[in-house]
MOPAC internal coordinates of N, CA, C and O (Angstrom, degrees):
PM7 1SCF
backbone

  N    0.0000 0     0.00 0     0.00 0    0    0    0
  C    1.4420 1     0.00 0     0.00 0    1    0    0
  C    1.5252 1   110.61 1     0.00 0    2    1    0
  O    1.2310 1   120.33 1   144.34 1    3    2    1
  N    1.2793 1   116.97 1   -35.66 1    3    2    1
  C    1.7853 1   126.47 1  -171.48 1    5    3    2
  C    1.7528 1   103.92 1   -91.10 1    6    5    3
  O    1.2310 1   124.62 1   159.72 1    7    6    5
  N    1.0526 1   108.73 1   -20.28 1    7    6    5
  C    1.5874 1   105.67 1   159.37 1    9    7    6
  C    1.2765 1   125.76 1   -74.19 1   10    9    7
  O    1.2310 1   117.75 1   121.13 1   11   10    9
  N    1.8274 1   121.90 1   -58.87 1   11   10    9
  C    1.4511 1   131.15 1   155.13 1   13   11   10
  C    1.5443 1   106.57 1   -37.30 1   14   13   11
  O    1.2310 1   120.22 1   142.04 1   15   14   13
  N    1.2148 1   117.19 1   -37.96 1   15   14   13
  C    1.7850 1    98.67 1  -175.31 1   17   15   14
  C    1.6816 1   122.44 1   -85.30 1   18   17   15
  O    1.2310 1   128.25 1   167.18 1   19   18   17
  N    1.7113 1   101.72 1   -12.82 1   19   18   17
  C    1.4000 1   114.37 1   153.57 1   21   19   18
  C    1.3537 1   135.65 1   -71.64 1   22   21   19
  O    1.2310 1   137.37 1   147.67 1   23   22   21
  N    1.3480 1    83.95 1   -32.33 1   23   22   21
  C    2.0533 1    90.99 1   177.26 1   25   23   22
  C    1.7187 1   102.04 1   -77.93 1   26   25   23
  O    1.2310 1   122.54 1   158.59 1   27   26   25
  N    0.9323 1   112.74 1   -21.41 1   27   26   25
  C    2.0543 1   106.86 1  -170.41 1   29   27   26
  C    1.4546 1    80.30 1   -96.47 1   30   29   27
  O    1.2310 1   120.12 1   135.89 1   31   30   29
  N    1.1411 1   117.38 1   -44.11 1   31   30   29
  C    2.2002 1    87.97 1   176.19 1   33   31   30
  C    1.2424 1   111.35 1   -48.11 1   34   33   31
  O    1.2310 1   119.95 1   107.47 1   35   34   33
  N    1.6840 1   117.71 1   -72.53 1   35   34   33
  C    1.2383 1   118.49 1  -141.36 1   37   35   34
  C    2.0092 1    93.80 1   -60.16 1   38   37   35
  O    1.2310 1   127.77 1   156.50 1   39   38   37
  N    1.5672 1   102.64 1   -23.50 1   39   38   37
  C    1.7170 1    98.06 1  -169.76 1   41   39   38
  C    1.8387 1   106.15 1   -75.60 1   42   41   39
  O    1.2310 1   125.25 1   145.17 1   43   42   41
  N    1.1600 1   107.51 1   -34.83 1   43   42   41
  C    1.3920 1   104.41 1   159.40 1   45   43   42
  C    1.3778 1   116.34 1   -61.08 1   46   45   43
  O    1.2310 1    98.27 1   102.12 1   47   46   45
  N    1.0819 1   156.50 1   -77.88 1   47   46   45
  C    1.1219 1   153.17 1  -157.12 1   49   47   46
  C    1.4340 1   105.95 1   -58.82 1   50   49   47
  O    1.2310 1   112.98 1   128.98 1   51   50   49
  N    1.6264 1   130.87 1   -51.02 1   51   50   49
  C    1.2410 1   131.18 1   153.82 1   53   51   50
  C    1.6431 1   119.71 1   -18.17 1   54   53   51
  O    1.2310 1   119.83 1   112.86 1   55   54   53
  N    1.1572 1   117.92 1   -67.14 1   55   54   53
  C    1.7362 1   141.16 1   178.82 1   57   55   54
  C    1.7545 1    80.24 1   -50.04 1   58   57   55
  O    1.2310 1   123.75 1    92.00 1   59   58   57
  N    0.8843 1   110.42 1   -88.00 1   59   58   57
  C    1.7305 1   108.58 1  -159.45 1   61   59   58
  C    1.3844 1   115.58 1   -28.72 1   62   61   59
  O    1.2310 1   123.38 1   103.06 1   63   62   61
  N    1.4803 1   111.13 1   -76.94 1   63   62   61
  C    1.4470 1   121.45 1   177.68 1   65   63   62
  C    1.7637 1   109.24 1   -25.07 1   66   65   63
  O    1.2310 1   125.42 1   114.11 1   67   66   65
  N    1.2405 1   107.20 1   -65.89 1   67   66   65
  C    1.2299 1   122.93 1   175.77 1   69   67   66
  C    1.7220 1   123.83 1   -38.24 1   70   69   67
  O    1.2310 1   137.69 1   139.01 1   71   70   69
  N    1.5522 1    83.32 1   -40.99 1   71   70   69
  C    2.0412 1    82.85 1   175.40 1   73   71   70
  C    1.6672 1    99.36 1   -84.11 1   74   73   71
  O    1.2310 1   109.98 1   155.50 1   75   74   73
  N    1.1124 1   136.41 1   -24.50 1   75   74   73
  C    1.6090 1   121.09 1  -161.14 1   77   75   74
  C    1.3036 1   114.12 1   -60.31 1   78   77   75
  O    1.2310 1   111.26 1   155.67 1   79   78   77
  N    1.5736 1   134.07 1   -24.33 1   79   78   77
  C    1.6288 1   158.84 1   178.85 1   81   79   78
  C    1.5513 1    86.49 1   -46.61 1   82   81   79
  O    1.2310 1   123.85 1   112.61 1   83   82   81
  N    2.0466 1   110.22 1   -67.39 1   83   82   81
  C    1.0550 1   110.74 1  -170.76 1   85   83   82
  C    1.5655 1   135.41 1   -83.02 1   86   85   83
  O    1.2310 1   124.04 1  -166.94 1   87   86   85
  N    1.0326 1   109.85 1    13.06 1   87   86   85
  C    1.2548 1   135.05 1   162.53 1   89   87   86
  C    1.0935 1   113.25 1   -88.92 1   90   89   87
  O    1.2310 1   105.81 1   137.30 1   91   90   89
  N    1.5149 1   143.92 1   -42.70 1   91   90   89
  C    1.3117 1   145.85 1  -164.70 1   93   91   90
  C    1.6686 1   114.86 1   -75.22 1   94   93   91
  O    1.2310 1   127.90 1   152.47 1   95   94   93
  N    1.6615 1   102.40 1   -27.53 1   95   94   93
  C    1.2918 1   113.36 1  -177.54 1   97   95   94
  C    1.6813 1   114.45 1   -75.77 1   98   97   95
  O    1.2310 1   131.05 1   -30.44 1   99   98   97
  N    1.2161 1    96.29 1   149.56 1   99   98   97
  C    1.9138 1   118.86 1  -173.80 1  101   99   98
  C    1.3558 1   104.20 1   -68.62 1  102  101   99
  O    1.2310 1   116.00 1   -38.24 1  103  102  101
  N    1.2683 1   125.21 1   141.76 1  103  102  101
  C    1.4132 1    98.87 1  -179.76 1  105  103  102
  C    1.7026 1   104.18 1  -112.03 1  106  105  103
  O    1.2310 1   123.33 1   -30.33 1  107  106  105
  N    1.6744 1   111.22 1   149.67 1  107  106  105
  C    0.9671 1   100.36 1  -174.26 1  109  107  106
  C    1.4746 1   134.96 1   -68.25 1  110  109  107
  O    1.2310 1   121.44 1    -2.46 1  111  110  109
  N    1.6731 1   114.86 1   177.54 1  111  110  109
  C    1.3650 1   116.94 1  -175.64 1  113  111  110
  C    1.3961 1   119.34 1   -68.42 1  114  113  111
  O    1.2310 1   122.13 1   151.45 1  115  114  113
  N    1.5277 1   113.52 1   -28.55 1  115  114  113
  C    1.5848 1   118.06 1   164.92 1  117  115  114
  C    1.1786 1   135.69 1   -71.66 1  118  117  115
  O    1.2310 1   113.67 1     0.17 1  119  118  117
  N    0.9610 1   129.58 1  -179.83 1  119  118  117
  C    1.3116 1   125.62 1  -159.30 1  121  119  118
  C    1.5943 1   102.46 1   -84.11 1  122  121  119
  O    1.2310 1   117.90 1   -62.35 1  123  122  121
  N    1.4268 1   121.61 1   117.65 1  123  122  121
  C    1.1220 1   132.30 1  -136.46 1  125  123  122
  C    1.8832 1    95.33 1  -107.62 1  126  125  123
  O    1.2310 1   110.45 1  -175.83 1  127  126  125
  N    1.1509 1   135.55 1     4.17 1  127  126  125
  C    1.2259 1   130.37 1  -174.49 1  129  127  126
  C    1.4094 1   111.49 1  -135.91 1  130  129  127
  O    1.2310 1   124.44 1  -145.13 1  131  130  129
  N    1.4246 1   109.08 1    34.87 1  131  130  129
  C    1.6658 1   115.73 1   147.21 1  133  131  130
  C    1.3575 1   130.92 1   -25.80 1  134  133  131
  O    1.2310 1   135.91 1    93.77 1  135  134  133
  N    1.1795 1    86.81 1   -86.23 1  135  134  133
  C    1.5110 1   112.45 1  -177.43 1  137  135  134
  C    1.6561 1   118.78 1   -35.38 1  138  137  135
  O    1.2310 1   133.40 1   132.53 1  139  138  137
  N    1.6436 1    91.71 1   -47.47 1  139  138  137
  C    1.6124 1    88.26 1  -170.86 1  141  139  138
  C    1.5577 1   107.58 1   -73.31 1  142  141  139
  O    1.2310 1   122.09 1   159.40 1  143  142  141
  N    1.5700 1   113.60 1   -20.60 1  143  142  141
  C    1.6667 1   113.56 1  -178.35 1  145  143  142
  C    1.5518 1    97.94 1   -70.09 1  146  145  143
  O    1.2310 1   106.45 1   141.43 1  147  146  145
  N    1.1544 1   142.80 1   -38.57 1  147  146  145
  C    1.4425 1   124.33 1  -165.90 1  149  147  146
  C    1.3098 1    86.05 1   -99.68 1  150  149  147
  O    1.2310 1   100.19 1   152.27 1  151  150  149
  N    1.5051 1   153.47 1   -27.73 1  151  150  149
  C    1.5641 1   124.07 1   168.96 1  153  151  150
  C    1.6172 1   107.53 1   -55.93 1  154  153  151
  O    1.2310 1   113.37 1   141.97 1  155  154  153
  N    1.2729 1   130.14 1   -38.03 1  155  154  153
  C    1.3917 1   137.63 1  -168.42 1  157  155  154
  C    1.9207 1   102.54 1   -82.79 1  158  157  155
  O    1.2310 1   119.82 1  -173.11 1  159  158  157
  N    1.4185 1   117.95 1     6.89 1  159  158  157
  C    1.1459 1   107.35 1  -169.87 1  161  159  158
  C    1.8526 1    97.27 1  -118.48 1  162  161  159
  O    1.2310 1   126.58 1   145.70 1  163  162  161
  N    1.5224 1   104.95 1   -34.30 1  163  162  161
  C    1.7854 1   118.28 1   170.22 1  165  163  162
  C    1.6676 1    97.19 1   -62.70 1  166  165  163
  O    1.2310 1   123.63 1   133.73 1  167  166  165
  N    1.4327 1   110.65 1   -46.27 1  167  166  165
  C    1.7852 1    95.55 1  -157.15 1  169  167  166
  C    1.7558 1    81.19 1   -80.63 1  170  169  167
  O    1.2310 1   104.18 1    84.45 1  171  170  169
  N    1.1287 1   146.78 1   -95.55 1  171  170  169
  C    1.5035 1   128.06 1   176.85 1  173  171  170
  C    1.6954 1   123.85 1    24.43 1  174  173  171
  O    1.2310 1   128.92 1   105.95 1  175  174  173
  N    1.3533 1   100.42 1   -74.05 1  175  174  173
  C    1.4802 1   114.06 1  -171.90 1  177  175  174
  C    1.3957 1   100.95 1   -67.62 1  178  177  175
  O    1.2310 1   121.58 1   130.30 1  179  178  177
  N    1.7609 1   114.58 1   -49.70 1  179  178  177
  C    2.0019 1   117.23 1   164.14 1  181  179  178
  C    1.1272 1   119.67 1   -18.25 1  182  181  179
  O    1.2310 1   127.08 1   130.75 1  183  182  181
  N    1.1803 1   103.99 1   -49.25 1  183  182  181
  C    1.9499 1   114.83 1  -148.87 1  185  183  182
  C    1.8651 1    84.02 1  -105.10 1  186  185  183
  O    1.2310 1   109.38 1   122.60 1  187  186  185
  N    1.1421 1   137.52 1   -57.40 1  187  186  185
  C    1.3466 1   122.94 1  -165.50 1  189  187  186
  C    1.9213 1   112.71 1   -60.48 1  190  189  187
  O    1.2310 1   131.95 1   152.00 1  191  190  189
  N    1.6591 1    94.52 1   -28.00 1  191  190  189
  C    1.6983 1    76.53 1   175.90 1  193  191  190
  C    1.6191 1   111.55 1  -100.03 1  194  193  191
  O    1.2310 1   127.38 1   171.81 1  195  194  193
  N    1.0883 1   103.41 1    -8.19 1  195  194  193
  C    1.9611 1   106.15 1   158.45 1  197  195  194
  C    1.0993 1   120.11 1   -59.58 1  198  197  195
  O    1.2310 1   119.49 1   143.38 1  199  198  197
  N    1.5957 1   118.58 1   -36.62 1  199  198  197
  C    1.6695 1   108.34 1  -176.95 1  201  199  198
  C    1.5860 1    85.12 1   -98.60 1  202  201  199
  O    1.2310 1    98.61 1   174.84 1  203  202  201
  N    0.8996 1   155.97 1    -5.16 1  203  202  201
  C    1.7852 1   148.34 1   178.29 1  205  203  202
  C    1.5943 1    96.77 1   -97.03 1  206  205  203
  O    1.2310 1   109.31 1   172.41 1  207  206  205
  N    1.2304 1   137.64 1    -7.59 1  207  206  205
  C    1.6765 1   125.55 1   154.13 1  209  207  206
  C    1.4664 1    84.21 1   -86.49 1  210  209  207
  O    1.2310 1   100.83 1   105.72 1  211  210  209
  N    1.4672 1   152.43 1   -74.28 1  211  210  209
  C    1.2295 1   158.68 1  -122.63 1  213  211  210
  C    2.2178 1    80.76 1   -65.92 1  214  213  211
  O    1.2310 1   132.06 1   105.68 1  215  214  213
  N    1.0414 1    94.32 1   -74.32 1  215  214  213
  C    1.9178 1   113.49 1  -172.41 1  217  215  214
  C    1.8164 1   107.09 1   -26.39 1  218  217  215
  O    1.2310 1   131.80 1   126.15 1  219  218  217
  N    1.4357 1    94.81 1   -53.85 1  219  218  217
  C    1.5681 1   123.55 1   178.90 1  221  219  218
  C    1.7576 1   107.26 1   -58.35 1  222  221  219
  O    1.2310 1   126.41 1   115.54 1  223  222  221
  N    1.0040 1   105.27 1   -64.46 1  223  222  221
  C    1.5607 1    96.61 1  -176.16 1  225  223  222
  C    1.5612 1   118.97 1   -75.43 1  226  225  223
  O    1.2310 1   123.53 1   175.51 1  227  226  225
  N    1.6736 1   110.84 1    -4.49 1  227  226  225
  C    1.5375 1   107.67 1   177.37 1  229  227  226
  C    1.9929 1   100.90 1   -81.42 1  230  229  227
  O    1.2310 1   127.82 1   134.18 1  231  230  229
  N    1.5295 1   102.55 1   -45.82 1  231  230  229
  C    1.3722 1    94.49 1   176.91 1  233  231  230
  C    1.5468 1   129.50 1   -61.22 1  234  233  231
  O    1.2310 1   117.97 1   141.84 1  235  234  233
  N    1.0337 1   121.48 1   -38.16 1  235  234  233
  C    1.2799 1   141.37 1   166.33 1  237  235  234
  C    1.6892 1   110.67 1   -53.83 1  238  237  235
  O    1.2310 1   121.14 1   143.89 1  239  238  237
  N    0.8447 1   115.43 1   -36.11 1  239  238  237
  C    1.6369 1   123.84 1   159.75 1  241  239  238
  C    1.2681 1   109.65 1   -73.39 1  242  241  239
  O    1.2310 1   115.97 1   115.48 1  243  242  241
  N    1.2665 1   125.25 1   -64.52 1  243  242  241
  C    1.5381 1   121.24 1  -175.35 1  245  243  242
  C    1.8283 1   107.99 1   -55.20 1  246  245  243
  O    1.2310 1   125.16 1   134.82 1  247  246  245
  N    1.2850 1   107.70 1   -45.18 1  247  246  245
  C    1.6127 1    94.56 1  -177.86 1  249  247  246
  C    1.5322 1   109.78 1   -82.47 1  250  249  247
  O    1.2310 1   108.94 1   172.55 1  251  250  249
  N    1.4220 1   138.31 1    -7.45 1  251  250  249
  C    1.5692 1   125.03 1   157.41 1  253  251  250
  C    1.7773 1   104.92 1   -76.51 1  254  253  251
  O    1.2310 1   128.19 1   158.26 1  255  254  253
  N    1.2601 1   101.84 1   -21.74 1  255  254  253
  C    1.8831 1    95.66 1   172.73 1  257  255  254
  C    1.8722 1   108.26 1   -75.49 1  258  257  255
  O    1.2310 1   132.14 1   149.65 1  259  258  257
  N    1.6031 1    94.17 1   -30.35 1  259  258  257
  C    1.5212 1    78.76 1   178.88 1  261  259  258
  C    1.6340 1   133.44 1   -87.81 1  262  261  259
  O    1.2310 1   130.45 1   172.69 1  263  262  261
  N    1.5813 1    97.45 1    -7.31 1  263  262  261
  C    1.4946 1   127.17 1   165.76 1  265  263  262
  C    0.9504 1    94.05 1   -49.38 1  266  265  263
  O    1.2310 1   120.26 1   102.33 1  267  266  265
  N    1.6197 1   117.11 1   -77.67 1  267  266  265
  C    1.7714 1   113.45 1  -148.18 1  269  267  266
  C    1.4427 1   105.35 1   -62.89 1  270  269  267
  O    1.2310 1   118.97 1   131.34 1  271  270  269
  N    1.2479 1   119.57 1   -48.66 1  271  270  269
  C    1.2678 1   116.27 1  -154.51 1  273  271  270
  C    2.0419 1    96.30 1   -74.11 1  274  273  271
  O    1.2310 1   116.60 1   168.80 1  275  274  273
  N    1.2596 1   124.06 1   -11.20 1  275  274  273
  C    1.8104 1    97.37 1   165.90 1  277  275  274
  C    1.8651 1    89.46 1  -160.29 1  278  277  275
  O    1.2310 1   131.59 1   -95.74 1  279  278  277
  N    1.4077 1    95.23 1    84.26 1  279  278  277
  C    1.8850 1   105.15 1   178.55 1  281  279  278
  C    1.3912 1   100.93 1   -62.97 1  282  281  279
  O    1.2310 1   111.74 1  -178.43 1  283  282  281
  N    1.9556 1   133.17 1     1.57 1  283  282  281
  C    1.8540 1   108.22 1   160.17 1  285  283  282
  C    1.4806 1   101.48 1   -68.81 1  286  285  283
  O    1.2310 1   107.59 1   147.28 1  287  286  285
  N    1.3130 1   140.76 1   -32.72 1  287  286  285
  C    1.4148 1   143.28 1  -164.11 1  289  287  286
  C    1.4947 1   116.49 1   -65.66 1  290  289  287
  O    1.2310 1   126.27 1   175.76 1  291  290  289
  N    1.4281 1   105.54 1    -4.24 1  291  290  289
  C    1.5043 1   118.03 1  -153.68 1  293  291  290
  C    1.8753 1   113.22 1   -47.76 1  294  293  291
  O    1.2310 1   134.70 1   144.22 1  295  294  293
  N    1.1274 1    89.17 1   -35.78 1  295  294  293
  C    1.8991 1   117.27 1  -156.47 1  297  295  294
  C    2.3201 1    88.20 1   -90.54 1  298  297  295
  O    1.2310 1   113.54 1   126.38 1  299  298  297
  N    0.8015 1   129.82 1   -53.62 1  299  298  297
  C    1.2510 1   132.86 1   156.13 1  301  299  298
  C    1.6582 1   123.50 1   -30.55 1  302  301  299
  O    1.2310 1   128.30 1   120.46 1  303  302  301
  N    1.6030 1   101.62 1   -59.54 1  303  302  301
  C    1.3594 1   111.05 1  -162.18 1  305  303  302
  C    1.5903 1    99.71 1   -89.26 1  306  305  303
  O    1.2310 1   120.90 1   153.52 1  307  306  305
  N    1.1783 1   115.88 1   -26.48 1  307  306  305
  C    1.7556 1   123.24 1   166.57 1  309  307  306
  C    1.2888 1   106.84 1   -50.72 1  310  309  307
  O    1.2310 1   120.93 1   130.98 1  311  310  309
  N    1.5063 1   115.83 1   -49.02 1  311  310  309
  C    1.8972 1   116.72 1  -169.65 1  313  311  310
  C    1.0849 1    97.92 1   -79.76 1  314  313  311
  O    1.2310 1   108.34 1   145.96 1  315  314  313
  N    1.2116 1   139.41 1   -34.04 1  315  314  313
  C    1.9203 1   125.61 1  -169.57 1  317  315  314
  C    1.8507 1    91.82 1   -81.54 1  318  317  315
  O    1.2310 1   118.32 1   147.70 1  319  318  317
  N    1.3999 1   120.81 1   -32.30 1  319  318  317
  C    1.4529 1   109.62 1   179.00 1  321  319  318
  C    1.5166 1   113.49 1   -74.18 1  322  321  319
  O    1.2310 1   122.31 1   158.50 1  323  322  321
  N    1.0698 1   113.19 1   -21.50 1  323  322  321
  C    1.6550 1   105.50 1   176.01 1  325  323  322
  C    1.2310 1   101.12 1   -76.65 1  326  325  323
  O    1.2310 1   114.18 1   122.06 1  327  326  325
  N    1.5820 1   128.62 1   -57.94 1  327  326  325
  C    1.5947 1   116.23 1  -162.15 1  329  327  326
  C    1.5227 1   109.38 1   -86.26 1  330  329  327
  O    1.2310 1   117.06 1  -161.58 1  331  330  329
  N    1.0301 1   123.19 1    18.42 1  331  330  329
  C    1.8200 1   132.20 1   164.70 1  333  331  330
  C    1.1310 1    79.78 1   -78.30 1  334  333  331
  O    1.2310 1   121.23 1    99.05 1  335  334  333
  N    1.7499 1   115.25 1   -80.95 1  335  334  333
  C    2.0266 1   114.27 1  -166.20 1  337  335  334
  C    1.4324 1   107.70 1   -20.87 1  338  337  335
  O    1.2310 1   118.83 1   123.83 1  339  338  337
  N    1.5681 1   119.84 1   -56.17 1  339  338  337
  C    1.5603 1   122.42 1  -127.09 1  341  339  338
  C    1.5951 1    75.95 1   -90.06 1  342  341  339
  O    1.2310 1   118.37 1   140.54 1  343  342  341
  N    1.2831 1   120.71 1   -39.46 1  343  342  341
  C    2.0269 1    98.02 1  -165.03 1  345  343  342
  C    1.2061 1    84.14 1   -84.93 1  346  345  343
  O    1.2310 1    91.93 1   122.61 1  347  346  345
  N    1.5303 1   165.09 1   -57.39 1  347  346  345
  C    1.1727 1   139.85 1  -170.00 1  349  347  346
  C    1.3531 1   131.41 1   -51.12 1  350  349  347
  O    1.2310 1   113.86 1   170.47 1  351  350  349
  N    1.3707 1   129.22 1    -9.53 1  351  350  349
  C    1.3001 1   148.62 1   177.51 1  353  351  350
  C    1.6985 1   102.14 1  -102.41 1  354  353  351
  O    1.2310 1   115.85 1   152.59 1  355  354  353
  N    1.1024 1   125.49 1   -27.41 1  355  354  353
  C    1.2907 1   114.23 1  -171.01 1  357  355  354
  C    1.2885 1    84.17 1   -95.76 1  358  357  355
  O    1.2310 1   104.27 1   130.34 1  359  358  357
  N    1.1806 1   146.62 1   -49.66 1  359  358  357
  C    1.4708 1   115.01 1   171.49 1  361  359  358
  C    1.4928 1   141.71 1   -33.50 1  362  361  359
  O    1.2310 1   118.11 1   152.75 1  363  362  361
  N    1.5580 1   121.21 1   -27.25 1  363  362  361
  C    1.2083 1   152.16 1   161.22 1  365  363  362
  C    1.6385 1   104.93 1   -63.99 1  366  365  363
  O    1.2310 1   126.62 1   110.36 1  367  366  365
  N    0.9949 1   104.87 1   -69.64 1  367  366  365
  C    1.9674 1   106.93 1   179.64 1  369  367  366
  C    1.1512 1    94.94 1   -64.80 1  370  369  367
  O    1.2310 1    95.62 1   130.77 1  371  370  369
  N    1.5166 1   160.39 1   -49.23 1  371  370  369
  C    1.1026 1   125.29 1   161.28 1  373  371  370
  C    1.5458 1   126.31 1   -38.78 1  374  373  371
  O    1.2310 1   118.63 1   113.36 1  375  374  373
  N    1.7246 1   120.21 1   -66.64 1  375  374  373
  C    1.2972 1   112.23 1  -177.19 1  377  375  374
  C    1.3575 1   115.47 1   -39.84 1  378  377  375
  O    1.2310 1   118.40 1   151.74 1  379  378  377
  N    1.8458 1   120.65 1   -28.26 1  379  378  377
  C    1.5404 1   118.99 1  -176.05 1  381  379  378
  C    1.3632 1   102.15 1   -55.85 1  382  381  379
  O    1.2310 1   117.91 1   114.77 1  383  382  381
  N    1.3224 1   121.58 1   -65.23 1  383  382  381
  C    1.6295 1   141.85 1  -161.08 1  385  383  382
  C    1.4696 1    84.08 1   -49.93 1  386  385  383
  O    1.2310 1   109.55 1    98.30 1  387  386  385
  N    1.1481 1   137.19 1   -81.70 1  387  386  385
  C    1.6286 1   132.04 1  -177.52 1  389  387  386
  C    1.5422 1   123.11 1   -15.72 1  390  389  387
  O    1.2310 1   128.92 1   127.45 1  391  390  389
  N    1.5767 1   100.42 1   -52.55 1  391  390  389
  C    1.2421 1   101.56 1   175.86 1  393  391  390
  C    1.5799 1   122.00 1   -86.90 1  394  393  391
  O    1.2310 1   117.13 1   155.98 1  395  394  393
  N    0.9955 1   123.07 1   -24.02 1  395  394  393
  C    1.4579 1   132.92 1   148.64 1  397  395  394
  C    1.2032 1   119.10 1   -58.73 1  398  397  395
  O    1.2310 1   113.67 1  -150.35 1  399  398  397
  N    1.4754 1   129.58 1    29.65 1  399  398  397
  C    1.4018 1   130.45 1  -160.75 1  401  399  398
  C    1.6902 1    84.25 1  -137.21 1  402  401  399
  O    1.2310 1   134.17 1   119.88 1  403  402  401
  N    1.2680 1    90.20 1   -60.12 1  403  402  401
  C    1.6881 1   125.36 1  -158.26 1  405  403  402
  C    1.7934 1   100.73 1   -53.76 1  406  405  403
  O    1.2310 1   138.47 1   138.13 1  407  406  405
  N    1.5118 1    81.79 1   -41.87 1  407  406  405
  C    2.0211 1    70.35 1  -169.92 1  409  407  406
  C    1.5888 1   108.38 1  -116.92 1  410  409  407
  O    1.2310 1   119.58 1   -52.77 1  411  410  409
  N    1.1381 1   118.41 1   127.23 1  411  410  409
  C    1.7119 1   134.31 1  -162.41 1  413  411  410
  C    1.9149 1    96.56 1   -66.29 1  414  413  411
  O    1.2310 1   139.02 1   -17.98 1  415  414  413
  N    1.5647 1    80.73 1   162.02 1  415  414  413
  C    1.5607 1    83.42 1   173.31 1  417  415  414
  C    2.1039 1    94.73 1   -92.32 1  418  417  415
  O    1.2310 1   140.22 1   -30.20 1  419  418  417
  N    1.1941 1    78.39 1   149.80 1  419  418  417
  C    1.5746 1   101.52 1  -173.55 1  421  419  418
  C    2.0841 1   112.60 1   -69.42 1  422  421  419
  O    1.2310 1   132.02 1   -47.16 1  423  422  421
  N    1.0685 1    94.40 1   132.84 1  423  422  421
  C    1.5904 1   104.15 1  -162.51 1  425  423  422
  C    1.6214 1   106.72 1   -87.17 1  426  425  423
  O    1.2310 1   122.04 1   -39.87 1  427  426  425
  N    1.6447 1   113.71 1   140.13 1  427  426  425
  C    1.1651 1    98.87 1  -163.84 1  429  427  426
  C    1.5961 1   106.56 1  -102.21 1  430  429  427
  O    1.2310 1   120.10 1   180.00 1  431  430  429

């Protein structure tokens, strides 16, 4: 227990020291919160096509579950599985277009 409470000191105190550098600095005249809009625009686009593979492989399961269980439906359950894909994917190419909106082309 008295070791674990040494290691989160010395790692706390580590973390600190470490930020004061960035604290000390001026901040610039430009617009100073770039960075975090295109980090907030990668983790965005991350997470929208993670749960749009996640979305994708639940439907795609449900319509080979609904195959087997009545193969006359086959031609039915194919068209609701294609246009599930197509609006779940265009949700994704939208979030792209967002972020391709979001971050400028770079000035030379």
């Amino acid at each position: 227990m008295k070791r674990n409470l040494i290691r989160i000191s010395v790692s706390l105190l580590a973390v600190l020291f470490t930020a004061i550098p960035a604290f000390a600095q001026a901040p610039a005249a430009e617009d100073n919160n770039k960075g975090y809009g295109y980090l907030a625009a990668v983790i965005g686009f991350g997470i929208a096509a993670g749960l749009c593979g996640l979305g994708q492989g639940r439907v795609a399961g449900a319509a080979c579950e609904g195959m087997a269980r009545n193969p006359s439906a086959y031609n039915r359950v194919q068209l609701a599985l294609i246009l599930g894909l197509a609006f779940i994917e265009t949700l994704v190419i939208f979030t792209f277009v967002v972020v391709l909106l979001r971050t400028p082309a770079p000035t030379p």
